[in-house]
PAKOL-838801 format. One record per residue (C-alpha): residue number from 1; x, y, z. Coordinates in steps of 0.2 Angstrom, whole numbers, always signed. Example, Ala and Ser with C-alpha at 12.3 -4.5 7.8 and 13.67 -1.06 7.14 Angstrom:
BEGIN
<1; <+62; -22; +39>>
<2; <+68; -5; +36>>
% end
This chain:
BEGIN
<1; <+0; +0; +0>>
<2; <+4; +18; -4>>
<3; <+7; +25; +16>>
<4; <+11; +46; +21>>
<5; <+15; +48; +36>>
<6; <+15; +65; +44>>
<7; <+27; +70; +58>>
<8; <+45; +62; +60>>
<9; <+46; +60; +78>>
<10; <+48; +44; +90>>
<11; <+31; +36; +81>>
<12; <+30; +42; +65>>
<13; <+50; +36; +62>>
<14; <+46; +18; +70>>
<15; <+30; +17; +62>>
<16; <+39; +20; +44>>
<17; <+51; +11; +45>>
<18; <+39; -3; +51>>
<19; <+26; +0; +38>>
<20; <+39; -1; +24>>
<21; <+46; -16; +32>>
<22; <+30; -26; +29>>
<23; <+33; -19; +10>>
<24; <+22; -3; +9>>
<25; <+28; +12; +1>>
<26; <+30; +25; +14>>
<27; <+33; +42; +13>>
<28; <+38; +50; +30>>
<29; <+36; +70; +30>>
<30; <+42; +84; +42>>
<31; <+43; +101; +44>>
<32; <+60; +101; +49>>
<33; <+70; +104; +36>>
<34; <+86; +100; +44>>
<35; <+78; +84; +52>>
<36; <+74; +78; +36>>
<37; <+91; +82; +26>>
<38; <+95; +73; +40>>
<39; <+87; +56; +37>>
<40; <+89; +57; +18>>
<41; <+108; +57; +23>>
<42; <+105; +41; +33>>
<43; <+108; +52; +47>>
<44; <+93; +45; +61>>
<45; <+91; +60; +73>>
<46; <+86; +48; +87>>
<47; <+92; +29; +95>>
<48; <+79; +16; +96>>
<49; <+89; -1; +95>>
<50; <+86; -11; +77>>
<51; <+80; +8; +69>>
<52; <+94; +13; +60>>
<53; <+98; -2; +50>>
<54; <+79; -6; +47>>
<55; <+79; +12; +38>>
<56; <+95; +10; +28>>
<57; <+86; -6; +22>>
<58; <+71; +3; +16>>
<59; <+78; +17; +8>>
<60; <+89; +5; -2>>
<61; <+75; -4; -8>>
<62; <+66; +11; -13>>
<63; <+51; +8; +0>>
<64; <+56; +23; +14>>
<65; <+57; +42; +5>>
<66; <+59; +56; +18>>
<67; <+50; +77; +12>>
<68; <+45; +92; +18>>
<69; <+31; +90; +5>>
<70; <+17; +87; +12>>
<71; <+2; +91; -3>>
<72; <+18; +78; -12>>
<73; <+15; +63; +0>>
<74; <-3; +65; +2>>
<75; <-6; +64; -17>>
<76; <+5; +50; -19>>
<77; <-3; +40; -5>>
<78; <-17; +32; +2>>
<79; <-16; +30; +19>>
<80; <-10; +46; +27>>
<81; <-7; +44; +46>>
<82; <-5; +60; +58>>
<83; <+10; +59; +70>>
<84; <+15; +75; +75>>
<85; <+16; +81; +92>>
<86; <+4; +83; +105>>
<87; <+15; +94; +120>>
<88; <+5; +98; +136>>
<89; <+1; +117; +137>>
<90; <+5; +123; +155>>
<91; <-13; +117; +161>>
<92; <-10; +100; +156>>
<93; <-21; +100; +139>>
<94; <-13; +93; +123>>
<95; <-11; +105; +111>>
<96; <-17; +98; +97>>
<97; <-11; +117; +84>>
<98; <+1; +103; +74>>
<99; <-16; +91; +71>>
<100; <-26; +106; +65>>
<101; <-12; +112; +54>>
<102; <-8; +93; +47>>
<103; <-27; +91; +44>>
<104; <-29; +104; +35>>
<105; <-15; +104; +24>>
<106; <-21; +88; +18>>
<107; <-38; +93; +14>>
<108; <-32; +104; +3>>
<109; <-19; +92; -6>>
<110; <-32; +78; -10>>
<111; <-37; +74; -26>>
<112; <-46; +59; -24>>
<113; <-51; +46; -10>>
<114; <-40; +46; +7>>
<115; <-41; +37; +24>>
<116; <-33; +50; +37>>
<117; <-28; +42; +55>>
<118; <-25; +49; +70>>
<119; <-8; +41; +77>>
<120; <-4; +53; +89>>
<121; <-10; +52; +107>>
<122; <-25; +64; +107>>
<123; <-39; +68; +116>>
<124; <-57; +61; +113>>
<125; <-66; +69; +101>>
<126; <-51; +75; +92>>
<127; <-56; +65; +77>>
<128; <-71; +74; +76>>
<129; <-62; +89; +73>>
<130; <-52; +82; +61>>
<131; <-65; +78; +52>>
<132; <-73; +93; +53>>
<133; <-56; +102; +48>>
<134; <-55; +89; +31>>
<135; <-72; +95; +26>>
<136; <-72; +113; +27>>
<137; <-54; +114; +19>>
<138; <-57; +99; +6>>
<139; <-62; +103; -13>>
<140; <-80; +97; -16>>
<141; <-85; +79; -18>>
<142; <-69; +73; -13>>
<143; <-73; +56; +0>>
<144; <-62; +52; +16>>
<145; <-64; +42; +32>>
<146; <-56; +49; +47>>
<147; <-49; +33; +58>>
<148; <-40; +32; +77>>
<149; <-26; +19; +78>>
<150; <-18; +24; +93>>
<151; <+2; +17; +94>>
<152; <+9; +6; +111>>
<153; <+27; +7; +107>>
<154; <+38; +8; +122>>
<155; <+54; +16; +117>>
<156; <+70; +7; +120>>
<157; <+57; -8; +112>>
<158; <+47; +0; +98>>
<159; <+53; -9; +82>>
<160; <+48; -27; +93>>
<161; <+32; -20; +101>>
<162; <+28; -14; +80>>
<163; <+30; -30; +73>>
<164; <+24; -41; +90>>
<165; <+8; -32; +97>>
<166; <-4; -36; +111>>
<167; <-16; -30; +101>>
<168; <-20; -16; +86>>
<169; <-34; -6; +90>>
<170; <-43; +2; +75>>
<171; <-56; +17; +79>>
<172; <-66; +18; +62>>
<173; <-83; +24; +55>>
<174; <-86; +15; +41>>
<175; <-79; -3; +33>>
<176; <-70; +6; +17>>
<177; <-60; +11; +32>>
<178; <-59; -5; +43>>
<179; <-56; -13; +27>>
<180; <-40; -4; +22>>
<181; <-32; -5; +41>>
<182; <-34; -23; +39>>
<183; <-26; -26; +25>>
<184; <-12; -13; +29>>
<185; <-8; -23; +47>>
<186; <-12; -42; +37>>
<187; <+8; -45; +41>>
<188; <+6; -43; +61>>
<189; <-2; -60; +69>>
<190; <-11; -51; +80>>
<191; <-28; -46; +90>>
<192; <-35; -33; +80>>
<193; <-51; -25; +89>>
<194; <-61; -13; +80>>
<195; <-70; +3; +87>>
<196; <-79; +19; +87>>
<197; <-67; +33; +85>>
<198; <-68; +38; +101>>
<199; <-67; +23; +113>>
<200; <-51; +23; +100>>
<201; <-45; +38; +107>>
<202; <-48; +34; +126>>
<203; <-40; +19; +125>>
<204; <-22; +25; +125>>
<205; <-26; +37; +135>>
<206; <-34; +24; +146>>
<207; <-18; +12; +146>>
<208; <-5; +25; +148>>
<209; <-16; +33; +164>>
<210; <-18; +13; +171>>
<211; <+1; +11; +168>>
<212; <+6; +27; +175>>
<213; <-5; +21; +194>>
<214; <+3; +2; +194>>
<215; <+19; +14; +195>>
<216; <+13; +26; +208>>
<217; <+4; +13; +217>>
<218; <+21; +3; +220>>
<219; <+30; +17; +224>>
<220; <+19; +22; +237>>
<221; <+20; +2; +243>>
<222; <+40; +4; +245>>
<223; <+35; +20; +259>>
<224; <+29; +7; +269>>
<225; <+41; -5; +266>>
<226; <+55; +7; +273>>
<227; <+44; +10; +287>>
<228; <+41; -9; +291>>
<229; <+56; -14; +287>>
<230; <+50; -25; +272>>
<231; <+59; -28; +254>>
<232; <+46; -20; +242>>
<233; <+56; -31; +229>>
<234; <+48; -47; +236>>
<235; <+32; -39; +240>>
<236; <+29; -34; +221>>
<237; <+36; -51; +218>>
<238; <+22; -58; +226>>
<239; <+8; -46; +219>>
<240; <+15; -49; +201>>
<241; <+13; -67; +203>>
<242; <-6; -64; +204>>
<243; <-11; -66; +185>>
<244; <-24; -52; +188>>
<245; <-10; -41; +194>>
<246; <+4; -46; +183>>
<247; <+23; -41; +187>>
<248; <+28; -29; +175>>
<249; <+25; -9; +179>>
<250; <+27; -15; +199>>
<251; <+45; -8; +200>>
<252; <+48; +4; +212>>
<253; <+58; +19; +210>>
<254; <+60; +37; +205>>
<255; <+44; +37; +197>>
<256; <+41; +37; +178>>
<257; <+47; +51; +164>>
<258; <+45; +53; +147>>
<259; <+34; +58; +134>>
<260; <+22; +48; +135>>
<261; <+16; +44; +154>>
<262; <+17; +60; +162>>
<263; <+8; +69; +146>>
<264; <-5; +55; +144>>
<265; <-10; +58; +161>>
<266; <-11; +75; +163>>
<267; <-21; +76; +147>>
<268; <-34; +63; +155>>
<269; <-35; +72; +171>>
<270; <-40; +88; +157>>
<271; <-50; +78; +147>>
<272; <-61; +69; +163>>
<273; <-63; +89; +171>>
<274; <-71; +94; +153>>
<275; <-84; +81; +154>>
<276; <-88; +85; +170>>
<277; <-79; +69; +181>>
<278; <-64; +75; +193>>
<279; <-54; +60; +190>>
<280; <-46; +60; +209>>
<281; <-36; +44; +208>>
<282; <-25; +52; +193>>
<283; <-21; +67; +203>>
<284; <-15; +54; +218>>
<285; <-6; +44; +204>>
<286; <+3; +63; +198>>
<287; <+5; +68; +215>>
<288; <+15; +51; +221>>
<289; <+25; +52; +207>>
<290; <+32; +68; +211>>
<291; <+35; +63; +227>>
<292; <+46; +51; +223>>
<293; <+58; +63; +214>>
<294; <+58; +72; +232>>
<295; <+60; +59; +241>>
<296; <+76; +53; +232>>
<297; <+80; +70; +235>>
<298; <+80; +68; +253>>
<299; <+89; +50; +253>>
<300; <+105; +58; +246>>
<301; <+105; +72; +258>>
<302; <+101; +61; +274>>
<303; <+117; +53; +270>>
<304; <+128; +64; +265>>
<305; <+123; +78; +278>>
<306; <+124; +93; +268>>
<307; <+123; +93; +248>>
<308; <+132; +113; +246>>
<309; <+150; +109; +238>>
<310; <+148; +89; +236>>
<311; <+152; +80; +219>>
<312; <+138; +69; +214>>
<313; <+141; +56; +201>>
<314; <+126; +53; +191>>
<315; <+124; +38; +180>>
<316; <+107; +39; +168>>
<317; <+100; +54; +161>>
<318; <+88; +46; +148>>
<319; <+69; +42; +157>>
<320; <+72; +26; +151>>
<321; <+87; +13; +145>>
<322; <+90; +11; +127>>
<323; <+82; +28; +120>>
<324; <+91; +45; +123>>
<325; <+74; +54; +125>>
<326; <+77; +69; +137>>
<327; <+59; +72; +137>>
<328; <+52; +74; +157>>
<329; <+66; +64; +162>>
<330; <+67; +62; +181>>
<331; <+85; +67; +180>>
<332; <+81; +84; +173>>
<333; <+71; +89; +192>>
<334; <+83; +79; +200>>
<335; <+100; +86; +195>>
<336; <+92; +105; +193>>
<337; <+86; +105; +211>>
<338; <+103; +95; +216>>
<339; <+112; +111; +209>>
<340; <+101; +123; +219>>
<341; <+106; +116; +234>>
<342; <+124; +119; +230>>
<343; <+131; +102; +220>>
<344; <+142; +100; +209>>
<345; <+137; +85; +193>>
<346; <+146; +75; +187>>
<347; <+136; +64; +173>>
<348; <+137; +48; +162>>
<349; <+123; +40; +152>>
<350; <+127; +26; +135>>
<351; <+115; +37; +123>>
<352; <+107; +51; +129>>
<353; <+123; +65; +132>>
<354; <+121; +75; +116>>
<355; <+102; +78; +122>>
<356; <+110; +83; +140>>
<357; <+121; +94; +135>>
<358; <+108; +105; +125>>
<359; <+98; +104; +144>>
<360; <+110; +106; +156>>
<361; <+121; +119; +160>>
<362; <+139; +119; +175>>
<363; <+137; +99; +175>>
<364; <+153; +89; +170>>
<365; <+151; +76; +157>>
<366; <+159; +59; +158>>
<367; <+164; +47; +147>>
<368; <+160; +33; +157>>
<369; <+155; +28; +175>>
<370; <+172; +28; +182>>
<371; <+177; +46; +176>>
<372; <+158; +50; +183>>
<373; <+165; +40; +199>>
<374; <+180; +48; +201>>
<375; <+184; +58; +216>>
<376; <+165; +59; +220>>
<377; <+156; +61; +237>>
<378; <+142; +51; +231>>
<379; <+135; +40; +215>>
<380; <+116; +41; +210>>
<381; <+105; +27; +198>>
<382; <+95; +37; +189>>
<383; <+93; +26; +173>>
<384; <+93; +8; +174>>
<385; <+106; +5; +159>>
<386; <+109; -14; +159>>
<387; <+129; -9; +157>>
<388; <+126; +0; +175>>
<389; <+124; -17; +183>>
<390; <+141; -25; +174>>
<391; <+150; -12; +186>>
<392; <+170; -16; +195>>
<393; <+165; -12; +211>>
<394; <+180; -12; +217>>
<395; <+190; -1; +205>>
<396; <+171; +10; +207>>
<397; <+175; +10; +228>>
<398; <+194; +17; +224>>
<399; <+188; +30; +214>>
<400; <+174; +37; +224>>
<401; <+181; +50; +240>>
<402; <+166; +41; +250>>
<403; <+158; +24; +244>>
<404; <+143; +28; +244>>
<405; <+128; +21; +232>>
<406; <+110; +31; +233>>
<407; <+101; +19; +219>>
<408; <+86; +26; +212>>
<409; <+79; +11; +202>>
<410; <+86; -5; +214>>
<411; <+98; -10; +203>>
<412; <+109; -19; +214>>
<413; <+109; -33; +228>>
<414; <+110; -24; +244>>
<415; <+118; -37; +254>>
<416; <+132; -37; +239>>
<417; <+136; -22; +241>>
<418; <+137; -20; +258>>
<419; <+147; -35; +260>>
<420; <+161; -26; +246>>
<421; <+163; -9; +259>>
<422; <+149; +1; +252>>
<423; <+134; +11; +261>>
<424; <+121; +6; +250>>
<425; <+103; +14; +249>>
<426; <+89; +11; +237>>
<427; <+69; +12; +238>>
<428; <+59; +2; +249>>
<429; <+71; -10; +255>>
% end
């Protein structure tokens, strides 16, 4: 199938790649011009493990073509999905500008039948906009369907979670539509279940929002495990082995970052007080979270008494292992408010240190853990890199002034490292 794809971000560069992969024709299109001089140099402007070589592949075999075109891609394809941005305004709300402007530019570049849908997180009822937006701009008699097919790819994971779903949820109002989204996801073995637009639309926000309270529900777990003494490791071990429950999302931490959780959430909370519901439990779940990040906070200054004038070696910056997104990062709040109160950074993530460096400012960058290490009063987990847990302790205890660990994601065996020399502390146990 002929497939455009509007917006070169996380999704719409996975999604591509993807599409063109199960041996569509897809044209990706941006507004970015030096994002997309970019790609057609091969040059991928973001790390999602498997992504670069699966484009090289496509563009060599003519399947993957990268514009600034839009009225170009829209004429030349048939599908034409919309994966631009939806940022939070400062009350929460997605704004949904980019949508508007994407929807209405390819009104006005149709010459014939197209099937527009929404693959960016958005509010319900945005499709009825869109819709709206496709008619007013559209030349007369031209037919379209407007669909929802809301994307659940994990970054660090997407090209897998593309190609290996739990399920493909399609938000359509007629069966031209259905039809064509079927065929288009016929390569995928998996559950595919159909929808109004709307329900569509709730569900991602739905999921994420669900996701985002298995985090904060655990979290607030590990307070009472450090109050009673218990190991909130075993306790989410034994929740999770409940098949209702399930183990995954039940690790304590510093709460969750990102694009996606933290927006998704926010934008429900929005989306519930315009239809007249207070959504409560989400503003718990928000309210945890932050918590969290304060909390940590705390840990690293109850044990090394005063912060003003310490070196702090922090390893992970990315919200997440194997992505370098920046975006609502729990490191950002951390190491800003660590540098308030006097620190001085010292920083080392795998992928993520060009994005840092345009964040933050007076922090050192390190080109490994063991320069991050080096004549530091104290070393922070913030990211859960799987190369964190391969560390030498021992060359790590000689290069620290104190050896001291504060672990933010419970990374390591306590009892290991306590036995090796080090004051070790982490969440909930």
């Amino acid at each position: 199938m002929k497939v455009a794809i509007v917006g070169a971000g996380y999704v719409g560069l996975v999604s591509g790649a993807c599409f063109a992969e199960l041996g569509n024709n897809v044209i990706c299109v941006d507004n970015d011009d030096k994002k997309v001089s970019s790609l057609k140099r091969l040059k991928i402007p973001i790390y999602e493990p498997g992504l670069e070589e699966l484009i090289k592949k496509n563009v060599r075999l003519g399947k993957l073509s990268f514009t600034t075109n839009v009225a170009q891609a829209v004429r030349s394809s048939t599908v034409v999905f919309i994966a631009v941005g939806t940022p939070p305004k400062e009350n929460g709300e997605a704004d949904l500008t980019g949508i508007e402007n994407v929807a209405r530019s390819i009104a006005r570049a149709m010459n014939s039948y197209r099937l527009i849908v929404e693959k960016s997180t958005v509010p319900v009822e945005t499709g009825q906009w869109v819709k709206h937006t496709i008619e007013i701009n559209k030349k007369k008699g031209i037919p379209f369907d407007v669909a929802s097919n809301p994307e659940f790819l994990r970054e660090g994971s997407a090209i897998g979670d593309f190609f290996n779903p739990d399920r493909i949820v399609i938000g359509v109002e007629s069966e031209k539509a259905e039809s064509v989204l079927r065929e288009l996801y016929s390569g995928i073995d998996a559950k595919i279940l159909v929808t109004d637009i709307k329900s569509a639309e709730l569900i991602k926000h739905a999921s994420n929002s669900f996701l985002a309270l298995k985090i904060s529900f655990i979290n607030a777990v590990s307070k009472i495990c450090e109050m009673a003494g218990a190991d909130v490791e075993r306790v989410a071990e034994g929740m999770g082995l409940d098949r209702r429950i399930g183990r995954s999302f039940l690790n304590a931490g510093i709460g969750f970052g990102g694009f996606c959780l933290p927006k998704d959430l926010d934008a429900f909370i929005n989306i519930s007080k315009k239809l007249g519901y207070s959504f409560e439990l989400l503003e718990a779940v928000k309210k945890v979270n932050d918590l969290q990040k304060e909390d940590f906070i705390r840990k690293i200054e109850s044990n090394l008494w005063n912060i003003k004038d310490k070196t702090i070696a922090v390893l992970g910056l990315a919200f997440k292992p194997d992505t370098d997104d920046m975006r609502f990062a729990p490191s950002i709040d951390i190491i800003n408010t660590l540098q308030k109160h006097g620190a001085k950074i010292r920083v080392f993530d795998p992928k993520a240190m060009g994005r840092a460096r345009k964040i933050f400012k007076g922090v050192t960058f390190c080109r490994d853990v063991y320069e991050a290490a080096r004549s530091s009063d104290c070393l922070i987990v913030i990211t859960e890199w799987s190369e964190f847990k391969q560390i030498d302790f021992k060359k790590l205890k000689k290069l620290l002034k104190h050896p001291l660990i504060v672990d933010g994601r419970n990374i390591y065996d306590p009892q290991k490292l306590k036995r090796l020399g080090f004051k070790y502390i982490s969440i909930g146990r």
